[in-house]
MDTraj code that builds the backbone (N, CA, C; nanometers):
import mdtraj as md
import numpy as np

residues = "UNK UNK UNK UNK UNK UNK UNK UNK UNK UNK UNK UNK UNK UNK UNK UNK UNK UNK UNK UNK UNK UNK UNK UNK UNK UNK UNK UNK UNK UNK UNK UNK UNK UNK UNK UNK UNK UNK UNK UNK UNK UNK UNK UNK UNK UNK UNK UNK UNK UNK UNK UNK UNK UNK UNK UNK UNK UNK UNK UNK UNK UNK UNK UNK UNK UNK UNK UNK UNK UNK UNK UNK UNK UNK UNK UNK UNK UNK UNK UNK UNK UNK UNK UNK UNK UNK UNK UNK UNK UNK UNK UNK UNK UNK UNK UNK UNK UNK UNK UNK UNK UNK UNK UNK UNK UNK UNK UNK UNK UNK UNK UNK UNK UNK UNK UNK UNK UNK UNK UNK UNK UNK UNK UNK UNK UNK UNK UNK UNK UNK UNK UNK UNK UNK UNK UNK UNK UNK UNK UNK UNK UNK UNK UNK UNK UNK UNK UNK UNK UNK UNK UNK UNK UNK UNK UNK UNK UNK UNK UNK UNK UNK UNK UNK UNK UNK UNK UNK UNK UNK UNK UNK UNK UNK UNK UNK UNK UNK UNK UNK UNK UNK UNK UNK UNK UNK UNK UNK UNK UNK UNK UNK UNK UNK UNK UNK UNK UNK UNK UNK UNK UNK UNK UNK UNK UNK UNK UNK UNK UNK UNK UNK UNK UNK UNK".split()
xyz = np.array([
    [-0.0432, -2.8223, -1.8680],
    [0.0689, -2.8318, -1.9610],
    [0.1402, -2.9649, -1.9414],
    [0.1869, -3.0275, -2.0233],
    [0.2448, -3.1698, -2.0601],
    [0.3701, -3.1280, -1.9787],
    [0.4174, -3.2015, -1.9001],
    [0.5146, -3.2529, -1.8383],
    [0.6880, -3.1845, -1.9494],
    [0.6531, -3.2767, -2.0130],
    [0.7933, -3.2759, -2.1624],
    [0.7421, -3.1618, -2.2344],
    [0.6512, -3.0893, -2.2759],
    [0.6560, -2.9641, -2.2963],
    [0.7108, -2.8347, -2.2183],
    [0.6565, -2.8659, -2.0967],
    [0.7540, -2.7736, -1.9878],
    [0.9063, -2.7521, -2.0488],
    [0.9381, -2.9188, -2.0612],
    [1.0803, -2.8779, -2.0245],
    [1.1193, -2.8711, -2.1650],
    [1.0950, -2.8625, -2.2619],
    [1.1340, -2.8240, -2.3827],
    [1.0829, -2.6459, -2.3814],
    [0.9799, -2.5987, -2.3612],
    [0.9931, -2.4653, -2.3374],
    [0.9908, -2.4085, -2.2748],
    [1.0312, -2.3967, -2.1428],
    [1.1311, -2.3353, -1.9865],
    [1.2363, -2.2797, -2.0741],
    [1.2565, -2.1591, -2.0424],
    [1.3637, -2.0882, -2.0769],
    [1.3770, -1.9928, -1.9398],
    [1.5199, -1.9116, -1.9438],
    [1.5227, -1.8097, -1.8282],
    [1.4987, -1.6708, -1.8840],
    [1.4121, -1.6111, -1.8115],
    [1.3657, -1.4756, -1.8180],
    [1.4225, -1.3602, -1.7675],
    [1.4990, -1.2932, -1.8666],
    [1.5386, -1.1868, -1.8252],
    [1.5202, -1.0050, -1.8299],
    [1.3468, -1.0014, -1.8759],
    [1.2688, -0.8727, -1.8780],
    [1.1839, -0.9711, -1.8402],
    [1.0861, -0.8553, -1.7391],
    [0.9926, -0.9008, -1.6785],
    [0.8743, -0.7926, -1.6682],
    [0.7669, -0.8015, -1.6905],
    [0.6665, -0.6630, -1.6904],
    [0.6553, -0.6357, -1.5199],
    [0.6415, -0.5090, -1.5332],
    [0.6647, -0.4447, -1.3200],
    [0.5246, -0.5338, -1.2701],
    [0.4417, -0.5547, -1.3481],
    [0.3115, -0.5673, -1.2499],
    [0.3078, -0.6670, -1.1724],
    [0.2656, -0.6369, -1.0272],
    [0.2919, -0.7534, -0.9301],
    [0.2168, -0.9196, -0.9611],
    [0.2860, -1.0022, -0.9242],
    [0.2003, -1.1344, -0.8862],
    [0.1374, -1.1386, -0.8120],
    [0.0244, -1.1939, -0.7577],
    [-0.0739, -1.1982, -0.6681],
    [0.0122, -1.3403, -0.6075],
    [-0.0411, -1.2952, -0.4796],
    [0.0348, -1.4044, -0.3503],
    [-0.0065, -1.5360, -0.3744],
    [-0.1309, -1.5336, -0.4167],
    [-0.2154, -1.6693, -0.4248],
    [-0.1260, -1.7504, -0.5596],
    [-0.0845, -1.7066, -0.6262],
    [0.0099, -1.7501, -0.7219],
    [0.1101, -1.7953, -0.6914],
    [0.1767, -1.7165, -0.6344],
    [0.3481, -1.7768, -0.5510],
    [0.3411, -1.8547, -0.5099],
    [0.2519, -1.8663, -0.4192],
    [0.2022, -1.9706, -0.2731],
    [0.1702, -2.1156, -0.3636],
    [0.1131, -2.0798, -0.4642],
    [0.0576, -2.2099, -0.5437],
    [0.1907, -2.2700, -0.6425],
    [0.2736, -2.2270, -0.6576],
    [0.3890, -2.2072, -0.7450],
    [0.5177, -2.2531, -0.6226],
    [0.5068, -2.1845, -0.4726],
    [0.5936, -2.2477, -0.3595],
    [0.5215, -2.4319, -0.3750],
    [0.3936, -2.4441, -0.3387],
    [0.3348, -2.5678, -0.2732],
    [0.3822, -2.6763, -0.3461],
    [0.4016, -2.6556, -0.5436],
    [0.4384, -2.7328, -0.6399],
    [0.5818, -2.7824, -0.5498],
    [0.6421, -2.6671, -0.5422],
    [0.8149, -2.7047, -0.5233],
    [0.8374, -2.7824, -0.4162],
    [0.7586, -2.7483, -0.3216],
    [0.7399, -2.8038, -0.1932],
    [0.7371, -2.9978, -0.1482],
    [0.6606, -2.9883, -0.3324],
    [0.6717, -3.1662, -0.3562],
    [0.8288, -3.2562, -0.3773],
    [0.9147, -3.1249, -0.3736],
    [1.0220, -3.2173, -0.4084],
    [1.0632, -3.3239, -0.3112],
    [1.1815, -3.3948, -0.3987],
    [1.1907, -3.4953, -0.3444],
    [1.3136, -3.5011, -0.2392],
    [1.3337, -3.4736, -0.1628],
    [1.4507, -3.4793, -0.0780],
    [1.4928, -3.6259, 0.0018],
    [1.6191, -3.5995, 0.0821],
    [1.6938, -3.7260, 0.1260],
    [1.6267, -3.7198, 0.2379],
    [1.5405, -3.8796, 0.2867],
    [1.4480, -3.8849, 0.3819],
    [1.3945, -3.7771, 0.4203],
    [1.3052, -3.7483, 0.2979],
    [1.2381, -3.6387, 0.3270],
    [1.2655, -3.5468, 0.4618],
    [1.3724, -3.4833, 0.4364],
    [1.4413, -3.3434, 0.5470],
    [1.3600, -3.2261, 0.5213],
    [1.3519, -3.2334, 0.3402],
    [1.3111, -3.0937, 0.3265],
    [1.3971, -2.9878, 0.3581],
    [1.4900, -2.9664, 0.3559],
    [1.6227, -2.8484, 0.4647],
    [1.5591, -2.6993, 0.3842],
    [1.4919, -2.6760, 0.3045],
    [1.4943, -2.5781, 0.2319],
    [1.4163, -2.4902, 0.3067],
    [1.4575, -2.3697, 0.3429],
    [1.3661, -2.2528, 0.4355],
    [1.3591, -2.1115, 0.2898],
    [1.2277, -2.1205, 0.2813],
    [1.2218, -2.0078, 0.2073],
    [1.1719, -1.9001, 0.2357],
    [1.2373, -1.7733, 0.1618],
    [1.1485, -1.5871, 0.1641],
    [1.1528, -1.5684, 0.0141],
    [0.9957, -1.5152, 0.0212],
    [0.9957, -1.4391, -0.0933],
    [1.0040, -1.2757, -0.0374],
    [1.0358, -1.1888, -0.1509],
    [1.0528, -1.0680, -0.1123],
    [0.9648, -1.0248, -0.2473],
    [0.8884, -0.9014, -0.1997],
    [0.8495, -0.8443, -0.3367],
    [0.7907, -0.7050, -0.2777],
    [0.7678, -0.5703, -0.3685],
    [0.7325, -0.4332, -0.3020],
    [0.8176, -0.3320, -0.2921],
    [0.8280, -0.2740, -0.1871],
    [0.9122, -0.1769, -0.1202],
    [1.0430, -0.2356, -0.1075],
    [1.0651, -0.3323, -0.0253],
    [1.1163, -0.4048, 0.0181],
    [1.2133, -0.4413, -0.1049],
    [1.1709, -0.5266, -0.1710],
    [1.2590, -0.5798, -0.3099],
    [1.3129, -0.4431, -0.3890],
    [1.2633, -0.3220, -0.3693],
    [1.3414, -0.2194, -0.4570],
    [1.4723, -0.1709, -0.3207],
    [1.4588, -0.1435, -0.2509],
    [1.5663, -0.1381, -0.1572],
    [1.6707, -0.2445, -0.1996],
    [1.6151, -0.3863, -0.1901],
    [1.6921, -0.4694, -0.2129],
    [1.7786, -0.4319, -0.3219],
    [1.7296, -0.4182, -0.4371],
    [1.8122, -0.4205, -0.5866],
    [1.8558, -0.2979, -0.5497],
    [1.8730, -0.1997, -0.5060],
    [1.9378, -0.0696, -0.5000],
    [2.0689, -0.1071, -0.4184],
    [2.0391, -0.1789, -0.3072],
    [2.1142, -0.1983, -0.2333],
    [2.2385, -0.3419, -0.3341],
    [2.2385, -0.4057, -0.3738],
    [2.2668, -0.5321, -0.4538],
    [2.3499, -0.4420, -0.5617],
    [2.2497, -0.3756, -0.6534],
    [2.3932, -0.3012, -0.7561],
    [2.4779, -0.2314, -0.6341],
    [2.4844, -0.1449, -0.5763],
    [2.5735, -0.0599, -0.5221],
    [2.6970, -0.1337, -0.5046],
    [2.6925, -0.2409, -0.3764],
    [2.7605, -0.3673, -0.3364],
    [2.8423, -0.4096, -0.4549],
    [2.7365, -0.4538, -0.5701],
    [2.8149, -0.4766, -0.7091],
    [2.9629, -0.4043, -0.7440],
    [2.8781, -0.2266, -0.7540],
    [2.9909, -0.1664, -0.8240],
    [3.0980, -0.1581, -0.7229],
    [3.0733, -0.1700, -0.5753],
    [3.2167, -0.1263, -0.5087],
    [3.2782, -0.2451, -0.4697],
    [3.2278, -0.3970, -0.5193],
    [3.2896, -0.5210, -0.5236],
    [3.3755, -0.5862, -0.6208],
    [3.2776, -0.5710, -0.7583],
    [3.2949, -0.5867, -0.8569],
    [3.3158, -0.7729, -0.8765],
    [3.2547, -0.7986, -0.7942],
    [3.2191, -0.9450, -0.8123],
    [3.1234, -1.0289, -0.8573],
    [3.1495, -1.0502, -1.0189],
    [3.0649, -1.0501, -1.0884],
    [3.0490, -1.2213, -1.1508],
    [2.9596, -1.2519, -1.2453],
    [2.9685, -1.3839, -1.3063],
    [2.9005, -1.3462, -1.4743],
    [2.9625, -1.2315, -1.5256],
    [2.9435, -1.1946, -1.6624],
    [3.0334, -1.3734, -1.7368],
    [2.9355, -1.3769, -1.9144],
    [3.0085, -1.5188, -1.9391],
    [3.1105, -1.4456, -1.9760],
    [3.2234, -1.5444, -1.9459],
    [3.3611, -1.4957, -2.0087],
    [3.4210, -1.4621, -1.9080],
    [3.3737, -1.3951, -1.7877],
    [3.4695, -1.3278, -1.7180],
    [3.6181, -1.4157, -1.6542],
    [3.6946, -1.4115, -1.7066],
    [3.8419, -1.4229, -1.6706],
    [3.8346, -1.5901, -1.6765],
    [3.6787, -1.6396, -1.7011],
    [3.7018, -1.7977, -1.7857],
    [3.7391, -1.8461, -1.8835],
    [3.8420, -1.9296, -1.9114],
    [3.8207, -1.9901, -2.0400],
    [3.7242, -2.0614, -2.1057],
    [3.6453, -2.0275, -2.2366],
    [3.5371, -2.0466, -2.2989],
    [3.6055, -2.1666, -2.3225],
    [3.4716, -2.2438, -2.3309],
    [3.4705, -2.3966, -2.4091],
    [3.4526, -2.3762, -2.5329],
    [3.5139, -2.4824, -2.6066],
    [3.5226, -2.4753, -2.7260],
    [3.3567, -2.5158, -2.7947],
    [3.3098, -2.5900, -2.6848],
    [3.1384, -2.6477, -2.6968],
    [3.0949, -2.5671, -2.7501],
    [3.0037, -2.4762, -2.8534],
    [2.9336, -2.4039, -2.8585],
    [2.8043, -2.4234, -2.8023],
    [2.7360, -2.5337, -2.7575],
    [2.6566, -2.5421, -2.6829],
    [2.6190, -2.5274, -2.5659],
    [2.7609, -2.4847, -2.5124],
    [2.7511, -2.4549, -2.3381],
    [2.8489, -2.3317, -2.3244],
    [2.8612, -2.3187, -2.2234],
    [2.9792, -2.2100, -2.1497],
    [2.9774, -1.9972, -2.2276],
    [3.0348, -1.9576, -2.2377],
    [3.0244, -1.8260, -2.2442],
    [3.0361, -1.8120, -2.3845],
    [3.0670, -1.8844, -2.4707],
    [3.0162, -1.8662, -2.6241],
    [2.8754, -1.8692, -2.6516],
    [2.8197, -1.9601, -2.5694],
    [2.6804, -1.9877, -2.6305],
    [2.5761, -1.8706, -2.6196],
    [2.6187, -1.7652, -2.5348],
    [2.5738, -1.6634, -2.5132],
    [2.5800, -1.5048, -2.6256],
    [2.6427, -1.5719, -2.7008],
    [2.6872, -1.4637, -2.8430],
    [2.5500, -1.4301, -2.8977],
    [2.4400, -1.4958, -2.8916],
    [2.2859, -1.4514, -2.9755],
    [2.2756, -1.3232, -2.8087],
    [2.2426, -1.3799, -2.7292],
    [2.2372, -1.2389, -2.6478],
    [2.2611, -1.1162, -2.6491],
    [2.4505, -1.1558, -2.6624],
    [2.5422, -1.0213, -2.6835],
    [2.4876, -0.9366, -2.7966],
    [2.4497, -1.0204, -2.8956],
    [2.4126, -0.9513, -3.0294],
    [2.3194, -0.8584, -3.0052],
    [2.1631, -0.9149, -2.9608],
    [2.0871, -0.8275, -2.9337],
    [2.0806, -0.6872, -2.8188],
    [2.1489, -0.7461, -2.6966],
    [2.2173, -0.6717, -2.6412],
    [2.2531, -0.5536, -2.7391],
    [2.3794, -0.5499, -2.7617],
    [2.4916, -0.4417, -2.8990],
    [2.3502, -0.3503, -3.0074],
    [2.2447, -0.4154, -3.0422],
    [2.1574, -0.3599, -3.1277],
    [2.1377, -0.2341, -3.0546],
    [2.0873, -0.2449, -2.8982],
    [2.0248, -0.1360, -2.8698],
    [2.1555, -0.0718, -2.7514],
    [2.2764, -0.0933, -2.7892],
    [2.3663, -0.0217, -2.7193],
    [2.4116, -0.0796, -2.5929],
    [2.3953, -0.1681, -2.5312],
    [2.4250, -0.2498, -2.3975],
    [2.5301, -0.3399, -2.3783],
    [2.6150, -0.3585, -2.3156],
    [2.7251, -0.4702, -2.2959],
    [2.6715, -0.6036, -2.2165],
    [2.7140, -0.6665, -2.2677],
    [2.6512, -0.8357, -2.1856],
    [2.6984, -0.8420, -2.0599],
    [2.8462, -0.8025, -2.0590],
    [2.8672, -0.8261, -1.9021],
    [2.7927, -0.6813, -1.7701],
    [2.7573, -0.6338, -1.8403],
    [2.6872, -0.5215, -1.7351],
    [2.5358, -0.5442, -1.7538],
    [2.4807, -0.6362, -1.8175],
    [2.3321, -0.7039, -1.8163],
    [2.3262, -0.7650, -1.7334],
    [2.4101, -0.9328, -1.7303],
    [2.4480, -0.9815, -1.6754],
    [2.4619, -0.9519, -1.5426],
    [2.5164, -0.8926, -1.5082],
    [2.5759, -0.8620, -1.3734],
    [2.4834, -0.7645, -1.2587],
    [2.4766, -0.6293, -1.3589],
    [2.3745, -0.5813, -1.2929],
    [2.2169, -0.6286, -1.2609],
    [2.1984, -0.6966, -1.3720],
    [2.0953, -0.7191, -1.3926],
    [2.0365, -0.8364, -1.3208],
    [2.1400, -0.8912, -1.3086],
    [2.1216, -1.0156, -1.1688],
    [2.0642, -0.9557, -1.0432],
    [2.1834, -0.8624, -1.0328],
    [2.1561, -0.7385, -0.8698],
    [2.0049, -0.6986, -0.8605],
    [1.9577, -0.6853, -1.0133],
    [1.8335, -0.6388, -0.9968],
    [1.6925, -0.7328, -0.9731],
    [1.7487, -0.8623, -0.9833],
    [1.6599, -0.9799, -1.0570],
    [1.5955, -0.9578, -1.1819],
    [1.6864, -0.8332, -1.2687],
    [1.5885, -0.8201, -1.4031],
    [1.4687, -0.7683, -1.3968],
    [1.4436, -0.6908, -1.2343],
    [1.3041, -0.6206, -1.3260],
    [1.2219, -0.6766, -1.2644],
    [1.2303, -0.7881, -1.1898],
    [1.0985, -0.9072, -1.1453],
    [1.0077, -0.8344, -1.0557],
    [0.8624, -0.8729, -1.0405],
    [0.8254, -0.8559, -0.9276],
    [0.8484, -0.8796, -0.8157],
    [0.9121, -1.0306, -0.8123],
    [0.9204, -1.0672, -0.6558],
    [1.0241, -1.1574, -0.7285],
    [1.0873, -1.1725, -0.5543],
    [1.2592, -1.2650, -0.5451],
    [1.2486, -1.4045, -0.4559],
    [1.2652, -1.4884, -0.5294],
    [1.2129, -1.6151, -0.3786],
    [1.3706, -1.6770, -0.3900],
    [1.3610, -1.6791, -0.2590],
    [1.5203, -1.6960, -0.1545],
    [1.5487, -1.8143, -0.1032],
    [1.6019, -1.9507, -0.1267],
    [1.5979, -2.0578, -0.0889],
    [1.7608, -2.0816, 0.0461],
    [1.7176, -2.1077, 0.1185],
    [1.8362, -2.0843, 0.2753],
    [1.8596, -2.2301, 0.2963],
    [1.9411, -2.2912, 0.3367],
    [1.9499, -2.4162, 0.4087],
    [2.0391, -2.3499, 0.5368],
    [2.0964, -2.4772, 0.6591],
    [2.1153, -2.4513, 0.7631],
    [2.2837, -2.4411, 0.7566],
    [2.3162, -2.3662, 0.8146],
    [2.4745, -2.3292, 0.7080],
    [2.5706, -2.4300, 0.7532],
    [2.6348, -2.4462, 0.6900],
    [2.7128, -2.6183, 0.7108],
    [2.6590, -2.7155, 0.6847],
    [2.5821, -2.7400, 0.5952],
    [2.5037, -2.8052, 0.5670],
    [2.5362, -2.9005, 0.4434],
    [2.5888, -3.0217, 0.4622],
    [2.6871, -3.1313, 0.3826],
    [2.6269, -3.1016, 0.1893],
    [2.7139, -3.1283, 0.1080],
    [2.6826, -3.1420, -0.0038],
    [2.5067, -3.1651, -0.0584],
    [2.4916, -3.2793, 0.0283],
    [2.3436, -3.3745, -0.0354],
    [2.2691, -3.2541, -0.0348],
    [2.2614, -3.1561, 0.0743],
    [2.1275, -3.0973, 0.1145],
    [2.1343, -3.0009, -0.0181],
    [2.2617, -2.9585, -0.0537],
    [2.2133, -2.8297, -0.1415],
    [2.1587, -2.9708, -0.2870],
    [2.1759, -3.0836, -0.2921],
    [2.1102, -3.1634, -0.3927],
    [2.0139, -3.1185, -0.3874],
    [1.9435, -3.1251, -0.2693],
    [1.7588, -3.1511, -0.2040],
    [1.7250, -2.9785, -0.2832],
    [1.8046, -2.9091, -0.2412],
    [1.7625, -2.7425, -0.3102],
    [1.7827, -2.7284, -0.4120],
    [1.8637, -2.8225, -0.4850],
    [1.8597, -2.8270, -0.6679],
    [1.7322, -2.8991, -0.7354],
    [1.6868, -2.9615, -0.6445],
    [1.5554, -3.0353, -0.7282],
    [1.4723, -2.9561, -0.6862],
    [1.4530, -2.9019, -0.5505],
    [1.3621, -2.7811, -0.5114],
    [1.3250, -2.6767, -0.5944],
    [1.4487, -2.6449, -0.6608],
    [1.4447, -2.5440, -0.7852],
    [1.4057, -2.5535, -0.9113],
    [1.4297, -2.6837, -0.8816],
    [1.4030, -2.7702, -1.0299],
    [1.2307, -2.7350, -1.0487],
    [1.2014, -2.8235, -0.9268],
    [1.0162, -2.7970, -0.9297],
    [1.0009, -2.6527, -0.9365],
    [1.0317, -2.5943, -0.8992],
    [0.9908, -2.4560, -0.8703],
    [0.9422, -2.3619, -1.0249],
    [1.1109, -2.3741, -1.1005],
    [1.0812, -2.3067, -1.2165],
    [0.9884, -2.3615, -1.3275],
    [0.9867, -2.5101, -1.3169],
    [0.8922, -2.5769, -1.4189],
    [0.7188, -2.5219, -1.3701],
    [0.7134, -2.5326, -1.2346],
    [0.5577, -2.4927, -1.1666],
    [0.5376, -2.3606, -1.2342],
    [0.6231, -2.2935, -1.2545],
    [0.5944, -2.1181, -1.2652],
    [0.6024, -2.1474, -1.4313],
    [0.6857, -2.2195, -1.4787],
    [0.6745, -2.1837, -1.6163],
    [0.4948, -2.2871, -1.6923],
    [0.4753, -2.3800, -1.5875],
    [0.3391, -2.4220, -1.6242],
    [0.2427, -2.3127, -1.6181],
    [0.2079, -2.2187, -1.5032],
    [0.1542, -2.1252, -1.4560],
    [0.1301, -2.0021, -1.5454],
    [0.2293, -1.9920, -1.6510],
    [0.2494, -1.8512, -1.7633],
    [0.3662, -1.7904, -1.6471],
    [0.4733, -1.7976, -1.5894],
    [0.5541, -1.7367, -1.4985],
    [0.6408, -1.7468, -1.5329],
    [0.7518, -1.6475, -1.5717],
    [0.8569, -1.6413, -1.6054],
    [0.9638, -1.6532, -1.4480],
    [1.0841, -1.7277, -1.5101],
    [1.1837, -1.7207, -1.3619],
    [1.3318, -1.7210, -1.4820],
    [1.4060, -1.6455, -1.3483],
    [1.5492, -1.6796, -1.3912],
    [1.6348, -1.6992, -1.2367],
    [1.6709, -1.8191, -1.2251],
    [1.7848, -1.8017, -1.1327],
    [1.9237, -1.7271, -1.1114],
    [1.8896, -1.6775, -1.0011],
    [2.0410, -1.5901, -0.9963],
    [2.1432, -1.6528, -0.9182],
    [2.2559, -1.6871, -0.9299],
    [2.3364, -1.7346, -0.9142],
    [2.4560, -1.6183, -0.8036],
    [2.4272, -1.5242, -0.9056],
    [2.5650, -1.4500, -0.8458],
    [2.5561, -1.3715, -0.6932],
    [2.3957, -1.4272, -0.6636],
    [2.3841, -1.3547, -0.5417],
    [2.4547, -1.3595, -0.4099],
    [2.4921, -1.5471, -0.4468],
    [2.5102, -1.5861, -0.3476],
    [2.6438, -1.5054, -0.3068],
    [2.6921, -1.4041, -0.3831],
    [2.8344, -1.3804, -0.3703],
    [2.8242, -1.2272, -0.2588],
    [2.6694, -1.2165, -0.2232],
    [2.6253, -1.0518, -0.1932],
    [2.5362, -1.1196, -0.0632],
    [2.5759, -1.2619, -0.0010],
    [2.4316, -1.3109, 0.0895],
    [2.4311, -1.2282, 0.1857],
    [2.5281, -1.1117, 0.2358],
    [2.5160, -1.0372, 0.3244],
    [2.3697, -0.9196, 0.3218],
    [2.4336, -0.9096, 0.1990],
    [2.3015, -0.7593, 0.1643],
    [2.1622, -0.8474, 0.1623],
    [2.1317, -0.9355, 0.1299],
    [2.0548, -1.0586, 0.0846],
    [1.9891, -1.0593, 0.2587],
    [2.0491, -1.0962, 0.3025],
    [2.0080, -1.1187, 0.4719],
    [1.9733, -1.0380, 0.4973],
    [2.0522, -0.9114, 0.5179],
    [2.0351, -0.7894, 0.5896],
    [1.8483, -0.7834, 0.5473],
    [1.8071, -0.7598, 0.4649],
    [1.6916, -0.7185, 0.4259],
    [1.5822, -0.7818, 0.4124],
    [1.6275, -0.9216, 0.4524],
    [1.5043, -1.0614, 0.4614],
    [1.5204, -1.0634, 0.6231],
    [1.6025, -0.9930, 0.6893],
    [1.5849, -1.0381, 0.8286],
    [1.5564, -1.1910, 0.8547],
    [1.6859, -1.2273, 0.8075],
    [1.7227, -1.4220, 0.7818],
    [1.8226, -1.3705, 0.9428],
    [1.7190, -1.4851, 1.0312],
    [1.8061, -1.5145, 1.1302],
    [1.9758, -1.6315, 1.0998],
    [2.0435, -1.5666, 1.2300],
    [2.1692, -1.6585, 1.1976],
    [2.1892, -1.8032, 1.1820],
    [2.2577, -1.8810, 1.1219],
    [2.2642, -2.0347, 1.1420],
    [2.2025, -2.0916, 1.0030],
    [2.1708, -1.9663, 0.8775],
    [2.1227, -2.0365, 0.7883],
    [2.2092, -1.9195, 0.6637],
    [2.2006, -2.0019, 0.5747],
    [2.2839, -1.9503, 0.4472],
    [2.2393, -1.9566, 0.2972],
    [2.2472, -1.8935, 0.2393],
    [2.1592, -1.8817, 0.0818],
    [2.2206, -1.9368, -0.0066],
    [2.1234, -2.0361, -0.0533],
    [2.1344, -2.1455, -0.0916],
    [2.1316, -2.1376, -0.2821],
    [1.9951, -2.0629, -0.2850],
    [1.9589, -2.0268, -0.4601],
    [1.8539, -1.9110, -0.4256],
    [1.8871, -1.8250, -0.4994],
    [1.7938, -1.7134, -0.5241],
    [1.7317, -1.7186, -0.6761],
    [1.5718, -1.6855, -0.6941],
    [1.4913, -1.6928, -0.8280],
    [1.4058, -1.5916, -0.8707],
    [1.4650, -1.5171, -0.9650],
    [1.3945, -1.3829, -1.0258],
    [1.2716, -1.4541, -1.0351],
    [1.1213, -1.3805, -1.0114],
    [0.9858, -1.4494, -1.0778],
    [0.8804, -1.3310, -1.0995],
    [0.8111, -1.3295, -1.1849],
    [0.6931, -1.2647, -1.2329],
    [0.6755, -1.2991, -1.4048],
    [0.6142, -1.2217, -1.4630],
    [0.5226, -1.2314, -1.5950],
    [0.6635, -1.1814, -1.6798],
    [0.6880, -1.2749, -1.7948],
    [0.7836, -1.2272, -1.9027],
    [0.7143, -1.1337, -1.9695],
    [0.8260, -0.9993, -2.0288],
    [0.7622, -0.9349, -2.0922],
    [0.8296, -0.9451, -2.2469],
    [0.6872, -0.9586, -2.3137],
    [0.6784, -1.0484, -2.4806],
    [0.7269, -0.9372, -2.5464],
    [0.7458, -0.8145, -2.5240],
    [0.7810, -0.7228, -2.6425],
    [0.9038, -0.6735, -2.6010],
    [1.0144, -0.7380, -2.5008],
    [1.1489, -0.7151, -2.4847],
    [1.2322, -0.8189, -2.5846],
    [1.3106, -0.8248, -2.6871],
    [1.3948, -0.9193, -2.7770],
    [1.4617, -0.9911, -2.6887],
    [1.5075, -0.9614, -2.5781],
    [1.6382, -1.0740, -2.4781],
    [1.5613, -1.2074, -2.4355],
    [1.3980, -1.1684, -2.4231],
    [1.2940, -1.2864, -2.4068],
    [1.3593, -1.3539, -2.5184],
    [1.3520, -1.3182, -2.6765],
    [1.3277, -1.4129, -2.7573],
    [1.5060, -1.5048, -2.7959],
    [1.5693, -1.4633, -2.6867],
    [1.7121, -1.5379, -2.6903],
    [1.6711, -1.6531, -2.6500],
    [1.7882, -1.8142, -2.7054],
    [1.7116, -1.9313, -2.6383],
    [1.8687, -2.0023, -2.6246],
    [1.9130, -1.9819, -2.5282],
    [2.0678, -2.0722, -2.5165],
    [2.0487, -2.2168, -2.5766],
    [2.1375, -2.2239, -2.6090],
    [2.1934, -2.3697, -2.7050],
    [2.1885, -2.4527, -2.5887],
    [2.1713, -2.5922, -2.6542],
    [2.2150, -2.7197, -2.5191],
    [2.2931, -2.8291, -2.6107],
    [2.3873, -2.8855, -2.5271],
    [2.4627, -3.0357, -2.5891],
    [2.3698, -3.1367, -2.6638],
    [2.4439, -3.1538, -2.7387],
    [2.3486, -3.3033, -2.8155],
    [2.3979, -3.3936, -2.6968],
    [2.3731, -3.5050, -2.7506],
    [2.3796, -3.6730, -2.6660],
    [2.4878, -3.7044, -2.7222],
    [2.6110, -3.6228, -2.7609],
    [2.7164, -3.7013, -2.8319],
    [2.8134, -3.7059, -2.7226],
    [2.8085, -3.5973, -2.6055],
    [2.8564, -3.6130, -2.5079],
    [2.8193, -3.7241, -2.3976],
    [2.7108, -3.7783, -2.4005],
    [2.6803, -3.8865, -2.3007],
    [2.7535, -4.0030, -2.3052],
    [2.8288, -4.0345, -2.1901],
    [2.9056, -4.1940, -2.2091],
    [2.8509, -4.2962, -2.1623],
    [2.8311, -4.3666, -2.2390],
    [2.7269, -4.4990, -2.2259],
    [2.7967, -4.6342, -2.1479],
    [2.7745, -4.7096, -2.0477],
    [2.8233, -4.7559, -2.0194],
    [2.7708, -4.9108, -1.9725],
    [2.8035, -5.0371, -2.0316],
    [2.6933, -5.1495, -2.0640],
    [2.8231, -5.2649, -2.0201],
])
top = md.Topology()
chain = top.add_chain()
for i, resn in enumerate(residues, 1):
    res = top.add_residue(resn, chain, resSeq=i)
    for name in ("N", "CA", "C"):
        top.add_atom(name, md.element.get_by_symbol(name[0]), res)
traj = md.Trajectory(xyz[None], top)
């Protein structure tokens, strides 16, 4: 797959069919990411994937935490929306819609559905060493970067979860992540499933009218 095709059709996946990935896939899908480019090559990024037994504990354990926390990152929640329609918690209104068709609220998709990774087969867990200055979580943003483009070359659907980081306790507990390291980005991954409608949502992006040019 073309480079600039990737990134024109990478989208985030949020139904995923149950059937597992084969390891030899991940592993080939880790090795891509593995190329990133970090600051003198450190590499700080320690990864787990979780997938099985294991990953359903996890998501059982993740909503629960949810409901008796209630610390969530639904769009909108207690943010003020940008007026952008191309970014921030408006742009998410084609979702809500389909969402509402079949009876569902966005912020309990959202939210729970994070807890769950959506359904994925497997969860890959990106850690750096905790205290770990600004740059490094850079080095784990391009890490991620490779990561989801490799899987979306592959036919692999991913969605990053964000809100995990707000649960890294339960997150640890169950990766048996020794101490001295901290979660960095967590990434829903397995096979999109084509006959769920939330697949066929495609968030808006900024034109170039926002870019300031400077000569």
């Amino acid at each position: 797959m073309d480079l600039t095709e990737a990134l024109q059709e990478r989208r985030s996946c949020r139904a995923f069919r149950p059937d597992p990935v084969p390891r030899e896939e991940i592993e080939a899908v880790l090795a891509d990411a593995a190329r990133a480019p970090s600051a003198v090559n450190l590499q700080p990024w320690r990864v787990w994937v979780c997938t099985g037994a294991e990953l359903e504990r996890l998501r059982r354990d993740l909503v629960a935490r949810y409901r008796e926390r209630q610390v969530g990152c639904s769009p909108g929640g207690g943010q003020r929306p940008r007026l952008d329609p191309g970014s921030g918690p408006g742009s998410f209104g084609g979702l809500a819609e389909i969402l509402r068709a079949r009876g569902e609220d966005l912020g309990t998709f959202i939210n729970e559905g994070s807890c769950r990774l959506y359904g994925a087969p497997a969860g890959v867990f990106c850690f750096l060493e905790a205290g770990s200055p600004p740059a490094r979580r850079l080095d784990c943003g391009i890490w991620l970067a490779y990561l989801l483009l490799s899987a979306h070359a592959r036919g692999l659907g991913t969605c990053p979860v964000g809100l995990l980081l707000a649960y890294e306790d339960v997150v640890r507990e169950h990766l048996f992540v020794p101490g001295g390291l901290e979660l960095a980005a967590a990434v829903a991954l397995g096979r999109p499933d084509p006959d769920d409608p939330v697949n066929a949502f495609r968030s808006p992006r900024r034109g170039l009218g926002e870019v300031e040019w400077v000569e």
